[in-house]
N, C-alpha and C positions, 0 to 999 in steps of 0.2 A: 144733590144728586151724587150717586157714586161717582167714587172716579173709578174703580175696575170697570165700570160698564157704561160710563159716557163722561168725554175729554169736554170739559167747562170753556177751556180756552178754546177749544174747537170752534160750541158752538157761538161763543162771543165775538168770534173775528167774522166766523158768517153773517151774526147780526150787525156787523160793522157794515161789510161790506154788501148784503142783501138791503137792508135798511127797511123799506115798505114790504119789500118779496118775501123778507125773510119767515113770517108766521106760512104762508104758499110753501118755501119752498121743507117747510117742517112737514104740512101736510101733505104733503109731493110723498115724501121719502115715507111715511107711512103707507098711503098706498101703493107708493112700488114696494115697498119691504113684503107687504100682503100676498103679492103677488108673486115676487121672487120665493117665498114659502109655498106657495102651490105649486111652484116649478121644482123644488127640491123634493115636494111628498108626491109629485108625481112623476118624478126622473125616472126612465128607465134604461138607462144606459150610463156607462162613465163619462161621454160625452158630452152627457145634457146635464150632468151634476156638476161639470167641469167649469162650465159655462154658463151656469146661471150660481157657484157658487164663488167663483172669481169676480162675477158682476155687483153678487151681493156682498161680498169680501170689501170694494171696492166703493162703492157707494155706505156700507158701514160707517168705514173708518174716516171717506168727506166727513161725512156726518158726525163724529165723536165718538160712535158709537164701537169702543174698543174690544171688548170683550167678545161682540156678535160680530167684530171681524176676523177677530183671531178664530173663532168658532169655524167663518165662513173659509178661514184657510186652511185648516185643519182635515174639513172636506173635499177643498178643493186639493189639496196634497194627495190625501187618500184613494180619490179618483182617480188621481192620475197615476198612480202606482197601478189600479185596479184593485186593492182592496177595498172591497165592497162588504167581507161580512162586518155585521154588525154599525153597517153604514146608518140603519134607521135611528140607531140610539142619536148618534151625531146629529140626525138632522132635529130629532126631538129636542137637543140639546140647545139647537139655533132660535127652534119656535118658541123655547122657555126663556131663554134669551130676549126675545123681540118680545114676549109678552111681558118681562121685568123691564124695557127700556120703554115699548109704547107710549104709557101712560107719562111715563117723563118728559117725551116730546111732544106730546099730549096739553101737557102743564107749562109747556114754556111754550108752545104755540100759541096757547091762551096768555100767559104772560106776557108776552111779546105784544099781540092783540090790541091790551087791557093799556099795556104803558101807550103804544102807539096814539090810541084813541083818546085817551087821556094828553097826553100832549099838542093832540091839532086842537085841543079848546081853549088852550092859552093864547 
């Protein structure tokens, strides 16, 4: 996995400390990432992009996911200035982001899975 766009040690100490939860809470954080991306292509105010890019800034970088938080502050900086133009590109920026990390926690959710299951047969 990259490391510009997802921290290895991040998510190894989650697997540490998640232990069973940890594949959950991989696919947790896929669908709120989903969701927080509909929240940002449908902001219509500096308010609502403030607030749901802070949350998604926030829940990124838990997660490792470095690059799609730096992204997420980027907008949330922006908003709060109130520059707004050319605000779409940025968010476009976040979704091409989440769609290069997905599949990676994707892959290590299934990973994780695969060893789990694998070890309660011993």
């Amino acid at each position: 996995m990259a490391d510009t766009h997802l921290n290895i040690d991040v998510l190894s100490a989650l697997e540490d400390v998640m232990e069973d939860e940890y594949p959950t809470l991989l696919e947790t954080f896929i669908a709120d990432s989903e969701e927080r991306l509909c929240v940002l292509r449908k902001a219509e105010n500096a308010a609502q992009l403030i607030e749901a890019a802070h949350s998604f800034k926030g829940s990124s970088s838990n997660m490792g996911a470095t690059r799609l938080a730096e992204l997420c502050g980027d907008l949330e900086q922006r908003a709060k200035q109130k520059n707004l133009v050319g605000i779409e590109e940025l968010v476009g920026e976040i979704d091409s982001e989440f769609a290069f990390v997905r599949p990676l926690y994707e892959a290590e959710r299934q990973r994780s899975s695969l060893t789990k299951a694998t070890i309660r047969h011993f």
